[in-house]
C-alpha positions as CSV (number, residue, x, y, z in Angstrom):
1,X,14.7,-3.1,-28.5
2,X,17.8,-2.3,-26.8
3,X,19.6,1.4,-27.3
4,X,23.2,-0.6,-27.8
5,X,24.9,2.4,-29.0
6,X,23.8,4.7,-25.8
7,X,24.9,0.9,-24.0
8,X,28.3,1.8,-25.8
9,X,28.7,5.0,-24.6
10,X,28.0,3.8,-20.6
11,X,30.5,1.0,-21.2
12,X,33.3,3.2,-22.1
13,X,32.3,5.3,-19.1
14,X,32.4,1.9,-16.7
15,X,35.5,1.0,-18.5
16,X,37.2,4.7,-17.8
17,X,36.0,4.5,-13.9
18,X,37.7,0.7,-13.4
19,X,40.9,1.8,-15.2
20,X,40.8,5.7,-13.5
21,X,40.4,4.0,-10.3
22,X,42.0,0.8,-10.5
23,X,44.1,-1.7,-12.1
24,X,42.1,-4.3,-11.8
25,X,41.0,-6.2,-14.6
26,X,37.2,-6.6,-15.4
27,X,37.1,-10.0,-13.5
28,X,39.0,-8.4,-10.4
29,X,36.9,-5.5,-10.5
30,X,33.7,-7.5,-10.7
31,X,34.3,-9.4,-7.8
32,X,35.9,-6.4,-5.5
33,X,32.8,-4.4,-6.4
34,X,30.3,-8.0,-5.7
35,X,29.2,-8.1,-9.3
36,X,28.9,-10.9,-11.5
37,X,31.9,-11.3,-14.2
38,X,29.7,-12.2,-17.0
39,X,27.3,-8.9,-16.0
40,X,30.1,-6.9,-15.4
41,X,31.7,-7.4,-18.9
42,X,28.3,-7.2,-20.8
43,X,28.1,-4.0,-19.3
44,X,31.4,-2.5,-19.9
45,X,31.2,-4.0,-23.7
46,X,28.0,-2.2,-23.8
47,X,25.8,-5.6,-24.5
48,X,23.5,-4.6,-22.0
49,X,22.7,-1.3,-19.8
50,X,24.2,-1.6,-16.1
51,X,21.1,-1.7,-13.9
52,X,20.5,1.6,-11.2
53,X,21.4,-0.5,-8.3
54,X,24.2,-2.1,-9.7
55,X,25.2,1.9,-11.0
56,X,24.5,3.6,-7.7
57,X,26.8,0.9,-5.8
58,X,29.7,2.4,-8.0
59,X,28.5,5.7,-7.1
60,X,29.1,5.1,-3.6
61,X,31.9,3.8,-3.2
62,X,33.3,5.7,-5.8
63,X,31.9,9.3,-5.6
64,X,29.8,9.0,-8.8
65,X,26.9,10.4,-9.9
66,X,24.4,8.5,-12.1
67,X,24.5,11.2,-14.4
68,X,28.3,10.3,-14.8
69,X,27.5,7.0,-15.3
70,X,24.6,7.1,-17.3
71,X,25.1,10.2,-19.1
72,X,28.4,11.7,-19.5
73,X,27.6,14.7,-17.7
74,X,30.4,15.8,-14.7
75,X,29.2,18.2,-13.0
76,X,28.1,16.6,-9.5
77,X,31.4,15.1,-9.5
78,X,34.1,15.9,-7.0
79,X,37.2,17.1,-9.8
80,X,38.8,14.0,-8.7
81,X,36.9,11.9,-10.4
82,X,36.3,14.5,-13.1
83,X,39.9,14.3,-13.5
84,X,39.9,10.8,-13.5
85,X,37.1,9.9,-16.2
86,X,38.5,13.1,-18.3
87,X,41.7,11.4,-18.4
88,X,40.3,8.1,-19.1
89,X,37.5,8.1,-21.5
90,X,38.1,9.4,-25.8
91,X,34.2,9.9,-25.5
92,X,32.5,13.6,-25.2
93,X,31.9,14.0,-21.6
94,X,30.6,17.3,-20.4
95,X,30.5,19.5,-17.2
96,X,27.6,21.4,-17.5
97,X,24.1,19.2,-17.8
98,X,23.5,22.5,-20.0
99,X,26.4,21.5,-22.4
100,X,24.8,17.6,-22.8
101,X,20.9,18.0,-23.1
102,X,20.1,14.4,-23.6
C-alpha cells in the first residue's frame, strides 16, 4: 500500500520547486524538465511518489538534494534554493537532518 500522505508532503515540495523556480505551469514544466504530463501531475498531487531518477534529474539541474525532495530536510541546499522552497512551501521543512528525524 502506497504512503499517500508522505506522497502529499513530496508533492507540495515539487509544487514549491516549479513555482520557486519557474512560472511554468505543470504541463510546461513537465516538458522543459523531459517528463511526462500525466507523471508529472500525479506526482505533484501526491497520487504517486516521484521516482529517484526522475528526483535526481531535478536535483541537477536545480541544485537539489534528494533529501529536499524527498524529505523536507534543507541542509545540503545552497540558501538559494533554501530561500526559494522556504518561501514557497506552508509545509514544515527543516534545516538540520537533526531537526526532521524521519
Amino acid at each position: 500500500m502506497e504512503n499517500t500522505s508522505r506522497y502529499k508532503e513530496i508533492g507540495i515540495r515539487l509544487s514549491a520547486i516549479r513555482l520557486g523556480f519557474s512560472t511554468l505551469s505543470q504541463t510546461e514544466w513537465a516538458g522543459k524538465n523531459g517528463f511526462n504530463k500525466t507523471q508529472y501531475n500525479n506526482w505533484e498531487t501526491g497520487l504517486r511518489r516521484i521516482p529517484v531518477e526522475a528526483a535526481e534529474t531535478l536535483c541537477d539541474v536545480y541544485g537539489l538534494t534528494l533529501d529536499a525532495i524527498y524529505r523536507g530536510r534543507l541542509d545540503g541546499l545552497s540558501d538559494t534554493s533554501r530561500k526559494i522552497l522556504l518561501s514557497s512551501t506552508p509545509i514544515a521543512l527543516t534545516t538540520s537532518s537533526k531537526d526532521n528525524p524521519r
